[in-house]
Steps between C-alpha positions, in 0.01 A plus 500: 500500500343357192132503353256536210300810451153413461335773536486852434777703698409888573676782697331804631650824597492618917153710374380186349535544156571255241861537430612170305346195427640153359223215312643127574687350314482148621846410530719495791841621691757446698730784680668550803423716769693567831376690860713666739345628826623693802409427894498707739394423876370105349221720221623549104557841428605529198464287218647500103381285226669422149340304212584440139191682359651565157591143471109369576370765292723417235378092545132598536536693154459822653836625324524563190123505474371391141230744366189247588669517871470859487143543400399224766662644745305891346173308503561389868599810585225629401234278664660556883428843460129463413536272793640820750288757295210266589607409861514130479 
């Protein structure tokens, strides 16, 4: 898989909470990902995923973040909770 992060990225919690969120950075990655699934009677019944998520975040500049990362990513944080808190 490979990309550019363009746009803000934000996780929420099962409750719908803010739990993390990442500004863009503009630049892009590459990483490898693999699926295994198992069938059972022609239908997938199980599936597993693995992806290199500490290598893109590492490429997107995620990790180590620099201090002006951090407060981006603080004011962002910020603003998609006044989003929930206001129901947008």
């Amino acid at each position: 898989m490979h990309g550019r992060q363009t746009g803000p990225l934000v996780f929420y919690t099962a409750a719908g909470a803010v739990d993390n969120a990442f500004p863009p950075t503009g630049r892009t990655f590459a990483m490898t990902e693999s699926h295994w699934f198992r069938m059972r009677e022609g239908k997938i019944f199980e599936h597993w995923a693995n992806r290199d998520d500490l290598g893109m975040a590492r490429q997107l500049g995620w990790l180590p973040p620099s201090p002006w990362y951090l407060l981006r990513a603080m004011r962002l944080k910020a603003h998609a909770v006044r989003e929930v808190r206001s129901g947008r």
